[in-house]
matplotlib code that plots the C-alpha trace (Angstrom):
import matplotlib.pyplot as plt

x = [37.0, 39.1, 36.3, 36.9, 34.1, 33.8, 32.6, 28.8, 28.2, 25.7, 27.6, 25.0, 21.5, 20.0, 17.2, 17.3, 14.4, 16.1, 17.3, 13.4, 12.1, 14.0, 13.4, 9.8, 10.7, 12.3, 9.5, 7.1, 9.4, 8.9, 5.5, 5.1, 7.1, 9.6, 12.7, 14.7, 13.3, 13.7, 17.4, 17.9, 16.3, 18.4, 21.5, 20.7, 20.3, 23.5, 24.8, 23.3, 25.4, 23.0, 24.1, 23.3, 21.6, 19.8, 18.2, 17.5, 15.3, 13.9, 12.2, 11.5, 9.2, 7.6, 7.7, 10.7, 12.1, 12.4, 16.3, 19.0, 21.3, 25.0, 27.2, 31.0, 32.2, 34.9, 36.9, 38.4, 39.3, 36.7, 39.8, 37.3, 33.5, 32.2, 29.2, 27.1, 23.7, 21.4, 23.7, 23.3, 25.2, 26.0, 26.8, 29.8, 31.0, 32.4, 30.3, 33.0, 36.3, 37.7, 41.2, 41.8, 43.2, 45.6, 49.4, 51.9, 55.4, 57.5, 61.3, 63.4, 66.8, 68.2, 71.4, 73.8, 73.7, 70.6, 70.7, 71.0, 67.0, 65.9, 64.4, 63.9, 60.2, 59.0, 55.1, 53.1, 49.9, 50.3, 47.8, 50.1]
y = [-85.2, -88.1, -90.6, -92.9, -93.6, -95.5, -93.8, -93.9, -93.7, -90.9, -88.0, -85.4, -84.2, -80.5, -78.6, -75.8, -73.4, -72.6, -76.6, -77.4, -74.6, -75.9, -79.1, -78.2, -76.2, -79.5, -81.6, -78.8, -78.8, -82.6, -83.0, -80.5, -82.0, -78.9, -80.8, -77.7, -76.4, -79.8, -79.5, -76.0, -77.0, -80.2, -78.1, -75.6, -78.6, -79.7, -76.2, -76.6, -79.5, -82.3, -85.3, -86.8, -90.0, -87.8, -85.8, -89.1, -90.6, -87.4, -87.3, -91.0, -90.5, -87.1, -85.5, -82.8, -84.5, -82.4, -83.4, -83.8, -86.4, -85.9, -89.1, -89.3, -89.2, -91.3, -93.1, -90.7, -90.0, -86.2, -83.7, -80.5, -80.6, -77.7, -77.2, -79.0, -80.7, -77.7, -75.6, -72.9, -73.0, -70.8, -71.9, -71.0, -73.1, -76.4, -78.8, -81.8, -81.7, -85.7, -86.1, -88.9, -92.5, -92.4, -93.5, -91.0, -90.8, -88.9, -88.1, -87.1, -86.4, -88.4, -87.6, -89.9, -90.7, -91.9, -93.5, -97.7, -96.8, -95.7, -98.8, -98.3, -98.8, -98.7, -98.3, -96.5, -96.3, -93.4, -90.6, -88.4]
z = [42.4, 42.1, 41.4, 38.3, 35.8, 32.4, 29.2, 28.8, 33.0, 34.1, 35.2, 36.1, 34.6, 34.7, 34.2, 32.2, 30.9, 27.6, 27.0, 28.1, 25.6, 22.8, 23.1, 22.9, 19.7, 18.2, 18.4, 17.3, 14.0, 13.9, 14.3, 11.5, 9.5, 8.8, 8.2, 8.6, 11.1, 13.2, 11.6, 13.5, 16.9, 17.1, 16.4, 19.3, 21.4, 20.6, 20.7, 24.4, 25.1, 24.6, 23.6, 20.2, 21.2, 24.1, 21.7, 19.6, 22.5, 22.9, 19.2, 19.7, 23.1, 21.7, 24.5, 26.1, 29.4, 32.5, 32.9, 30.4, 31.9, 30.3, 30.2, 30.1, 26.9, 27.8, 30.6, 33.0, 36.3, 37.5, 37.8, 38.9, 40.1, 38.9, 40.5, 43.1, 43.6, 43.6, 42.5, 39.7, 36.1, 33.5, 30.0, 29.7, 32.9, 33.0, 35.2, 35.4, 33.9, 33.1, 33.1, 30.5, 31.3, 28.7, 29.4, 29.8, 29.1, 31.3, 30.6, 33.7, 34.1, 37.1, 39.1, 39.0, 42.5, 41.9, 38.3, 39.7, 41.1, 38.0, 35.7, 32.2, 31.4, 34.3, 34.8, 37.6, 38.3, 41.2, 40.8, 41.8]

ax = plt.figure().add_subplot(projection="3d")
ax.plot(x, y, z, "-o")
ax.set_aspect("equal")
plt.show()
């Protein structure tokens, strides 16, 4: 936790027997030519959490990849790991939770004592 990373970096991949299965389902439906059938399949995937351009290059090499690698989605800072290398997932966990880089406003009330520190506009960059 704490690490930064830019949208489009490699976060973590997984293997999954029903992810696997589906995929294998997917490009069944596309080598028959069953439109909506191939429909279906690629919207379990996505139902699965795999990534749109994932299951792109997975229709384009023919063939169901051992490991779906997820990406960020965009830049963040990880707030929570969720699980770790090896480790075992359910569906409805959250594997990495980004916090977002996005600026934040913050109005305080300052005592008086105090108010000649205070500078209007000021920016931070403290993580904490």
């Amino acid at each position: 936790a704490g690490e930064r990373v830019r949208r489009g970096e490699r976060l973590f991949a997984v293997f999954s027997p029903r992810l696997a299965a589906t995929q294998g389902e997917y490009l069944e439906a596309l080598r028959l030519g069953d439109a909506p059938l191939a429909k279906a399949a690629a919207a379990r995937l996505s139902a699965l959490g795999m990534e749109r351009g994932a299951i792109e290059r997975l229709a384009a090499a023919g063939r169901p990849t051992e490991r779906v690698v997820y990406h960020a989605p965009a830049d963040g800072v990880v707030a929570e790991l969720g699980i770790s290398e090896g480790g075992f997932a359910e569906p409805s966990m959250a594997a990495v939770v980004l916090a977002p880089l996005d600026p934040l406003w913050v109005v305080a009330s300052v005592p008086e004592a105090q108010a000649a520190r205070a500078v209007r506009c000021q920016c931070s960059t403290s993580s904490r």
